[in-house]
C-alpha positions as CSV (number, residue, x, y, z in Angstrom):
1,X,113.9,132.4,51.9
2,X,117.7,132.3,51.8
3,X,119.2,129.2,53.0
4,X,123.0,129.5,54.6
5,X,125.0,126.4,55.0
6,X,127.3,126.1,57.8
7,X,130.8,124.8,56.3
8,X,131.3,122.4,58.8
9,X,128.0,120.7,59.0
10,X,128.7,116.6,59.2
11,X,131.1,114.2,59.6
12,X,134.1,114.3,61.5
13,X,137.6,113.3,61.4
14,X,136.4,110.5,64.1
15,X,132.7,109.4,63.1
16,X,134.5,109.2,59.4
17,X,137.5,107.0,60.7
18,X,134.7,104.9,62.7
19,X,132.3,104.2,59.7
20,X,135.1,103.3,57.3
21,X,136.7,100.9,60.0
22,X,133.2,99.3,60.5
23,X,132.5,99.1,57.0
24,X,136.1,97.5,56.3
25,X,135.8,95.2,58.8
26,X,132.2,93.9,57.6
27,X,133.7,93.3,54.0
28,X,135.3,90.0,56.1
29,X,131.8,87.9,56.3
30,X,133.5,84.8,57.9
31,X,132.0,85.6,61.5
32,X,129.6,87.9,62.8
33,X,130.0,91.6,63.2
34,X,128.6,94.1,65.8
35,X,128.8,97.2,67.2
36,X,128.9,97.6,71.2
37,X,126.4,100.0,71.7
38,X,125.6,102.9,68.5
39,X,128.8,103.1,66.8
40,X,127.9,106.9,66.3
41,X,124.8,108.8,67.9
42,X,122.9,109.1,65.0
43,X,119.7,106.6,64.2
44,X,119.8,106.9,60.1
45,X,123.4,105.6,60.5
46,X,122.4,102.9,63.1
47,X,119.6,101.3,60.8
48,X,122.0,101.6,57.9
49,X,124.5,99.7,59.7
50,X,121.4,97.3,60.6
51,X,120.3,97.4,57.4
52,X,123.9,95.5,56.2
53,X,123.8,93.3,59.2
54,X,125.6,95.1,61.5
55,X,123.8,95.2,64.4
56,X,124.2,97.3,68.0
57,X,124.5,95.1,70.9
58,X,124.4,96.1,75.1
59,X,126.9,93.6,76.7
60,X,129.6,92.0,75.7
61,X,128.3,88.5,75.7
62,X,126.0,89.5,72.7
63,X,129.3,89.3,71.0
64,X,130.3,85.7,71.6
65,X,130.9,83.6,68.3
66,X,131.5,87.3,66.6
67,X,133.4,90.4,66.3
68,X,133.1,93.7,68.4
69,X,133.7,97.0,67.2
70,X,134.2,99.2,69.7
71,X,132.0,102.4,69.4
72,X,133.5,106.4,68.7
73,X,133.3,107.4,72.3
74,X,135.3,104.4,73.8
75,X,134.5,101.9,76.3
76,X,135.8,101.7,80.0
77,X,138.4,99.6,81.1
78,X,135.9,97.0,82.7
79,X,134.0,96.3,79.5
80,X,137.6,96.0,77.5
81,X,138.5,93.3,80.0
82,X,134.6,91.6,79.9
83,X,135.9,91.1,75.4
84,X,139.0,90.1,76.2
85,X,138.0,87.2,78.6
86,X,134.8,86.1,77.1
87,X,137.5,85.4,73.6
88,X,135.8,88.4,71.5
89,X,137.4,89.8,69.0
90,X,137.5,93.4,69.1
91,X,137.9,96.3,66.7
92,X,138.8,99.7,67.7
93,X,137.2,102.4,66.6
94,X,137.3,105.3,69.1
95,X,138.2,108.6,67.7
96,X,141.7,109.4,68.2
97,X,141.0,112.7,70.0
98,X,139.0,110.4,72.7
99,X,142.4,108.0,72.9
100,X,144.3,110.8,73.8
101,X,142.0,111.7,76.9
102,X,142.2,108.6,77.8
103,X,146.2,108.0,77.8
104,X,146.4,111.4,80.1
105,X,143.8,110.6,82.7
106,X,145.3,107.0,82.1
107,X,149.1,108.9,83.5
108,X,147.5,110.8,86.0
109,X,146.2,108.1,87.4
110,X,148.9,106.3,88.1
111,X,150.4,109.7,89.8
112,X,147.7,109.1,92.0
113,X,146.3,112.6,91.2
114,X,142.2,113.0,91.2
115,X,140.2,113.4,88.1
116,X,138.2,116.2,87.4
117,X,135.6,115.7,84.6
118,X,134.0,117.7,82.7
119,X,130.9,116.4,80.7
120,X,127.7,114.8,80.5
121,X,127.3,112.3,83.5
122,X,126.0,108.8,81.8
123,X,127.7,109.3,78.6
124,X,129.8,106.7,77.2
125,X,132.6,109.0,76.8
126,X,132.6,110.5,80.3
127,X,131.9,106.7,81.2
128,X,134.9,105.5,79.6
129,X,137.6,107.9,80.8
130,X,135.8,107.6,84.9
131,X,136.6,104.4,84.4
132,X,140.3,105.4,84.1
133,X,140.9,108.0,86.7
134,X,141.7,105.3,89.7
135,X,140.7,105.8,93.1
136,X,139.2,109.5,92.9
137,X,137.0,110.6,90.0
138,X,134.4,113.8,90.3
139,X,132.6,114.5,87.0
140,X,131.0,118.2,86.4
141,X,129.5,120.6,84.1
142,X,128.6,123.8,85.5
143,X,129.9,127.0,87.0
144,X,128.5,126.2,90.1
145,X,129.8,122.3,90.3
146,X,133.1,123.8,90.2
147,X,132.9,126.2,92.9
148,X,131.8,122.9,95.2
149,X,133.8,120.1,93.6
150,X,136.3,119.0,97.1
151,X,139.1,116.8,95.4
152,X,141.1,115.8,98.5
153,X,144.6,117.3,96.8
154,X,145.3,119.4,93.9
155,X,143.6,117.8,90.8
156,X,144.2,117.1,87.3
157,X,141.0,118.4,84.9
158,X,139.8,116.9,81.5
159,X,136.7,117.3,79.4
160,X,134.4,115.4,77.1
161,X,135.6,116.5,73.3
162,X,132.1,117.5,72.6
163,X,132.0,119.8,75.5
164,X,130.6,123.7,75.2
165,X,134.2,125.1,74.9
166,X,133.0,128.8,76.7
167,X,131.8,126.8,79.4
168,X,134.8,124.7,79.8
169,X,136.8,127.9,79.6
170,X,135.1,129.1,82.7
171,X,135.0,126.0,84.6
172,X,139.1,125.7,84.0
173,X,139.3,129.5,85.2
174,X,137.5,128.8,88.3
175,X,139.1,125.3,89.3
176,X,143.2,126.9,88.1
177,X,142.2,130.1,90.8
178,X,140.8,127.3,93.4
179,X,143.7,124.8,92.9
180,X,147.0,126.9,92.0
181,X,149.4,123.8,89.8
182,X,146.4,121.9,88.4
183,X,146.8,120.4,85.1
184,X,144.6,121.2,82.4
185,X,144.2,118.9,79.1
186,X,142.8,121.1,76.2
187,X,140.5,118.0,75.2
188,X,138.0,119.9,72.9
189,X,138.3,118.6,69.7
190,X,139.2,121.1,66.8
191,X,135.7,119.5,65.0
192,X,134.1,121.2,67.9
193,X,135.6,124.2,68.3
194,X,135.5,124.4,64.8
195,X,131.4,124.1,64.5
196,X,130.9,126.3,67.7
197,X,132.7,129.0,66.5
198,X,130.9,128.8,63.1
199,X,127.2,128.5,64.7
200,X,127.9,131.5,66.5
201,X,128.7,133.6,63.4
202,X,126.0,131.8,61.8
203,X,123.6,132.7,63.8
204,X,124.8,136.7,63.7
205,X,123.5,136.7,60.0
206,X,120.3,134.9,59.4
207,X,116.9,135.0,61.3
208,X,117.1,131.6,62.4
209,X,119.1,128.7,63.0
210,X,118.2,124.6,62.0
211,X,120.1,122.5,63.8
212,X,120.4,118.6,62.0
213,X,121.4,115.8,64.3
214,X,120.6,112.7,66.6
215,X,119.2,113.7,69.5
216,X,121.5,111.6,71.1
217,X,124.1,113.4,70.0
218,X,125.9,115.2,72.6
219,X,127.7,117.5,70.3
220,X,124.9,117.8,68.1
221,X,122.7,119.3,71.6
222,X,125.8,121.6,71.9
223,X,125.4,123.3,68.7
224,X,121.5,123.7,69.9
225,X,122.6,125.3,73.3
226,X,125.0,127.4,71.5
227,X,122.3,128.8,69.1
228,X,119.8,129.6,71.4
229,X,122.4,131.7,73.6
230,X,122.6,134.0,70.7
231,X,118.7,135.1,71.2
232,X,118.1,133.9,67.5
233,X,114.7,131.4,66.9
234,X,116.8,128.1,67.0
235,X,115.2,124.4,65.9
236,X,116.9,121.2,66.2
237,X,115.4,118.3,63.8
238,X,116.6,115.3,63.7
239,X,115.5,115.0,59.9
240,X,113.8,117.3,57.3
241,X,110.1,115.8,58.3
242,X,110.7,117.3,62.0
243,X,110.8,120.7,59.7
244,X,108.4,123.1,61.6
245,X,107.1,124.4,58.4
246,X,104.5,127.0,59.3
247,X,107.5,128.4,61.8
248,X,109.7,128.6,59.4
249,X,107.8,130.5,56.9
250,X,108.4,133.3,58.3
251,X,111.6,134.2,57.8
252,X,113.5,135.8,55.6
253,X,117.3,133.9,56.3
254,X,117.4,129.9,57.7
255,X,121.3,129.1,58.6
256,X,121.5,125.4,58.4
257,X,124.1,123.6,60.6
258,X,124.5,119.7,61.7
259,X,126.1,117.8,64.1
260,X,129.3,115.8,63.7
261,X,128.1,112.6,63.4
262,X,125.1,114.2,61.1
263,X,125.2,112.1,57.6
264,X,125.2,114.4,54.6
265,X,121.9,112.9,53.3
266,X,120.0,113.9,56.3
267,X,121.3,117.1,56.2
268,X,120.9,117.9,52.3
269,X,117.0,116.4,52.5
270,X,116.6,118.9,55.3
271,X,117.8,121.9,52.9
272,X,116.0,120.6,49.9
273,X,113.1,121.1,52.0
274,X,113.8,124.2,53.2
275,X,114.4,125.4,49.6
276,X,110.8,124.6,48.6
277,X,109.3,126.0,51.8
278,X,110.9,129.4,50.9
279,X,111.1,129.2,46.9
280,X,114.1,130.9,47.3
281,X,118.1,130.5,46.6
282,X,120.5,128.2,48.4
C-alpha cells in the first residue's frame, strides 16, 4: 500500500494562534485558567489541555476566581457581557479570520441591514456572529434554504469560515440573482479553501481517502463531505485505532488528510498504522 499525505493536513493559522495563547497564558499560575467551552474541536487536544490543568467550562460563572480564555470560534455578544460583569478575566483567542466576520456583520448591523448566514445552526461560530446581526438574522445552508429565505429588504450574506466553499458559491449565486445589491463577505478561510481544494485532487489519485479529525469538528466533517462527493471509498477516524483495517486492506493507494484543528501526533499515528497495514512506502 502507498500512503499519500495531504500537504495541508493539521493545524491552522487560528487553532495554532489559540494553543500558543492558551499555553502562554497558563505559564502565569497565580489564578486559575479555563477554557469556555473546547478551545478547539478536537478531544486529544481537550484532555491535553486537561491534563495541564486547563480545564473546559459551560457558563461563565465556572470562571469566577479565574481566567477565561475565550475559545477559536468566538463567543456571542451576550456571553462577553456575562465575563465582563461577573469580574472575569478574559483572554481572546478567536481566530482572526472569525474577528473579521464578526466586525462586518457587527457594521451591517448597525446599517440596519438583515443577516444572512451561512453555516451549521448550533455551532458556536454561527452562534457567535447571530448574536451580532441585530434585529433580523436568518441562518442557512442549502440550495434550497436559499431559494425560501424572506429577509424583509435586501440583505447582507456571511458564512462560517469552515463552510463547503462550492456550496457557498452557489448559495451566494442564488441569493445575488434574488436580491440585486446584496453584499457578500468572502469569509472562507484560505485554511479551508486551501484543504478543499487539496482533498479533491487527493482524492483523484489514490483509491481511498482517510479523513483524521474530531468529530466535532466542523471543518474536519467538510473535508469528509467533500471526499465522498468524488465517488472514492472515504473514512473519517478520529484516531489511528478507528482504522477499518480489513477495509483498508484492499487497496492499493490510501491519501491521508486531517482537519484543521487535527494535532500532528494523531495524524502521524494514523499513517504509521497505515504503513504496517500495507508494508508498503510512505
Amino acid at each position: 500500500m502507498k500512503v499519500v499525505v495531504a500537504n495541508t493536513a493539521g493545524f491552522c493559522m487560528g487553532v495554532r494562534r489559540a494553543l500558543g495563547i492558551v499555553l502562554d497564558a497558563a505559564a502565569d499560575a497565580s489564578t486559575p485558567l479555563f477554557t469556555f467551552g473546547p478551545l478547539i474541536h478536537n478531544n486529544q487536544v481537550v484532555q491535553l489541555l486537561e491534563e495541564r490543568g486547563i480545564r473546559a467550562i459551560d457558563a461563565p460563572d465556572d470562571a469566577v476566581g479565574g481566567r477565561a480564555v475565550l475559545r477559536a470560534h468566538g463567543v456571542t455578544k451576550e456571553e462577553l457581557r456575562d465575563f465582563g460583569e461577573l469580574g472575569v478575566s478574559v483572554i481572546d483567542a478567536t481566530c482572526p479570520k472569525v474577528q473579521r466576520s464578526e466586525r462586518f456583520v457587527d457594521e451591517m448591523a448597525e446599517r440596519g441591514k438583515p443577516v444572512i448566514i451561512v453555516g451549521d445552526r448550533g455551532h458556536a461560530e454561527v452562534r457567535a456572529l447571530a448574536s451580532r446581526a441585530g434585529g433580523e438574522v436568518h441562518v442557512i445552508s442549502s440550495t434550497e434554504e436559499a431559494l425560501a429565505v424572506q429577509p424583509s429588504s435586501t440583505p447582507v450574506l456571511v458564512a462560517q469560515t469552515t463552510m463547503n466553499e462550492e456550496r457557498y458559491r452557489k448559495i451566494a449565486a442564488i441569493l445575488a440573482d434574488r436580491f440585486p445589491g446584496i453584499e457578500i463577505l468572502d469569509s472562507i478561510c484560505s485554511a479551508t479553501h486551501e484543504r478543499q481544494a487539496e482533498v479533491r485532487e487527493l482524492a483523484g489519485n489514490v483509491d481511498a481517502v482517510v479523513v483524521v479529525g474530531g468529530p466535532h469538528s466542523a471543518n474536519t466533517m467538510r473535508l469528509l463531505e467533500i471526499a465522498r462527493e468524488t465517488d472514492k471509498p472515504a473514512f473519517f477516524v478520529e484516531t489511528a485505532d478507528a482504522l477499518p483495517v480489513e477495509e483498508l486492506e484492499r487497496f492499493h493507494t490510501v491519501g491521508v488528510t486531517a482537519g484543521a484543528s487535527t494535532p500532528g501526533w494523531v495524524t502521524s499515528a494514523v499513517v504509521d498504522k497505515l504503513k504496517r497495514i500495507g508494508r508498503g512506502a510512505w
